[in-house]
C-alpha positions in Angstrom: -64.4 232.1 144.5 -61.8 231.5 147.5 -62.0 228.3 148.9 -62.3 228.0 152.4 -59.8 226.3 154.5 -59.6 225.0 158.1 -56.5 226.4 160.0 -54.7 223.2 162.0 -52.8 225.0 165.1 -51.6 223.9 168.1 -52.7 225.2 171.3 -50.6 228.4 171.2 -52.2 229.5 167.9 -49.2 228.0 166.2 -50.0 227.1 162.5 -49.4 223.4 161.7 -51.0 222.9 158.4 -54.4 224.0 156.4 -56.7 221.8 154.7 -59.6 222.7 152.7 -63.3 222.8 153.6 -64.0 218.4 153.2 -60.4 218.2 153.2 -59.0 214.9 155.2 -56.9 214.7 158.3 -55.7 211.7 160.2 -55.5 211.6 164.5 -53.4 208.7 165.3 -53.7 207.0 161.7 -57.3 207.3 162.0 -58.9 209.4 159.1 -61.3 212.3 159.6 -63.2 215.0 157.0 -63.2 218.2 158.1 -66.0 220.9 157.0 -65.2 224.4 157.3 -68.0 226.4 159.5 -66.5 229.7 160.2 -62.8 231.1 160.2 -62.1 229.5 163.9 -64.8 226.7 163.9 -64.9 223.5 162.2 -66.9 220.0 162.3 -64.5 216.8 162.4 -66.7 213.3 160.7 -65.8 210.5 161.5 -64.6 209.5 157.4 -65.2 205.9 158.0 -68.7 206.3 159.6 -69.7 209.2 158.3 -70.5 210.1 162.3 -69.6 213.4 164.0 -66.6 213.7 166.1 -67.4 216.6 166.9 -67.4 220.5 166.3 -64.6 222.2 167.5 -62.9 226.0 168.0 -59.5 225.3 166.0 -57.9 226.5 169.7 -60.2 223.4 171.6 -58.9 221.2 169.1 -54.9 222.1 169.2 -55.0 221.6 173.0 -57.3 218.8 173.6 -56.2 216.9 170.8 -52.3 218.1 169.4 -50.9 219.4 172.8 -51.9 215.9 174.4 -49.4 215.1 171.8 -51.7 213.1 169.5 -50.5 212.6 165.9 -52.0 215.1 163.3 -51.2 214.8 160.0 -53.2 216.2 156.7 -54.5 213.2 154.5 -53.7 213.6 150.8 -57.8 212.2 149.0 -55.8 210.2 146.4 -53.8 208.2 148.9 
């Protein structure tokens, strides 16, 4: 079975990164979990609160969050 993985892009539909469904990214050094809910949608938790941040088109996200020029980066789980 293919796992499914979240597609990070900027608001041009410019690919920065993937991550897999509960995969980790960081905004600004702060960490988030991401959980896959279709190919264009995902649902970003808070990974220190467990509370929603939200549920996002991966478009939405790349201009409200990485064209405002935000730092994105993926999270490696063992770090």
């Amino acid at each position: 079975m293919e796992s499914k993985r979240i597609r990070i892009i900027d608001g041009r539909y410019n690919l920065r990164f993937t991550v897999e469904d509960g995969g980790l990214i960081t905004v600004d050094s702060k960490p988030y979990r991401l959980h896959y809910a279709d190919e264009t949608h995902f649902r970003a938790v808070d990974a220190a609160t467990g509370r929603s941040a939200g549920f996002f088109h991966i478009c939405e996200f790349g201009e409200r969050v990485i064209d405002q020029g935000r730092v994105v980066a993926k999270m490696d789980e063992e770090a």
